[in-house]
VMD Tcl script that draws the C-alpha trace (Angstrom):
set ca {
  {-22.44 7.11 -1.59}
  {-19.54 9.14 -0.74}
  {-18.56 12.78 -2.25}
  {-16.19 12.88 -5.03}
  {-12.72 15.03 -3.85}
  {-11.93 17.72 -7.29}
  {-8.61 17.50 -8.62}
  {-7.91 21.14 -7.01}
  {-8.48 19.28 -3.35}
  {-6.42 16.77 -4.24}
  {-3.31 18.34 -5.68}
  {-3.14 20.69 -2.87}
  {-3.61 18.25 -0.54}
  {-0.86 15.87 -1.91}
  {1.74 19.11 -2.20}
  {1.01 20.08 1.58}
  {1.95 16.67 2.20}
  {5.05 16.69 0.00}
  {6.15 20.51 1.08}
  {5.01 19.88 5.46}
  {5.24 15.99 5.90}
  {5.60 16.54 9.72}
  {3.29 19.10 10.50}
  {0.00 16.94 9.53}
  {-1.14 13.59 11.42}
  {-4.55 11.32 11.23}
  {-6.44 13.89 13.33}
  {-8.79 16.12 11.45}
  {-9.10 18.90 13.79}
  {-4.96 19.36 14.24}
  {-4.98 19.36 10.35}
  {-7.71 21.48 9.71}
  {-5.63 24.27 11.58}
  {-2.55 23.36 9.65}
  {-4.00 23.80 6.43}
  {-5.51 27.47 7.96}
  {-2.01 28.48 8.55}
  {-0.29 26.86 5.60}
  {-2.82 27.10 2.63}
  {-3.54 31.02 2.44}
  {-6.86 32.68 0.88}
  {-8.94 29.52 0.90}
  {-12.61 29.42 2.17}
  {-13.94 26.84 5.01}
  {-15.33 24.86 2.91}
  {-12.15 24.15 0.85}
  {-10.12 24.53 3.81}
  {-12.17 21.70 5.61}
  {-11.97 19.51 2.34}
  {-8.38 19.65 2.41}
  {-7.95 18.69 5.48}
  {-10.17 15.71 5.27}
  {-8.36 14.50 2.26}
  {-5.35 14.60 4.13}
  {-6.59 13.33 6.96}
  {-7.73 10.37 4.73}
  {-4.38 9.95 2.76}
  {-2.77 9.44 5.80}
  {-4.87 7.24 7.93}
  {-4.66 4.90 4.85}
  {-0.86 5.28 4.35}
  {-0.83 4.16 8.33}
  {-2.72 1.19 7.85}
  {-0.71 -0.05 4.40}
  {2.85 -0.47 5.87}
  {1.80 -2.16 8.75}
  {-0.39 -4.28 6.97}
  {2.52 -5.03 4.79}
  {5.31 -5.50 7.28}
  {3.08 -8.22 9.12}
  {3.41 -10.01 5.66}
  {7.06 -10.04 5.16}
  {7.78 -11.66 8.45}
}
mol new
graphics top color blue
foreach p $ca { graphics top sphere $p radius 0.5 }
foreach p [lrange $ca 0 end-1] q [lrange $ca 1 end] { graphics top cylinder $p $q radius 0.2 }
display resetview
C-alpha cells in the first residue's frame, strides 16, 4: 500500500506545474533538480516528494490524451 501525498505536496506541486509547465517532464531525476532550483527553503525529503508527485501527474496526463485521441478516431 502506497504513501499518502499531504495537501502541502500537492498544492505545490500542482502550482510548479501551473507557474513552469515547460521546465518539468516524466523523468524524476530532471525534476528533482527543477524543483531544487525553483521551490526555495525546502528539505530533501519534501523536495524529493515534490518531484515525485510531479513526476506522477505528468506521466498520467501523458498516458490520458493519447488514450483518448485513439478513441475519437
Amino acid at each position: 500500500m502506497g504513501k499518502v501525498k499531504t495537501e502541502q505536496i500537492k498544492r505545490i506541486g500542482k502550482e510548479l506545474i501551473k507557474l513552469y509547465p515547460t521546465k518539468f517532464s516524466s523523468n524524476f531525476e530532471d525534476n528533482k533538480r527543477m524543483v531544487t532550483l525553483l521551490a526555495r527553503g525546502v528539505t530533501k525529503r519534501v523536495r524529493n516528494q515534490i518531484a515525485g508527485y510531479i513526476t506522477q501527474a505528468l506521466a498520467s496526463a501523458g498516458a490520458n490524451p493519447s488514450s483518448e485521441s485513439e478513441e475519437e478516431t
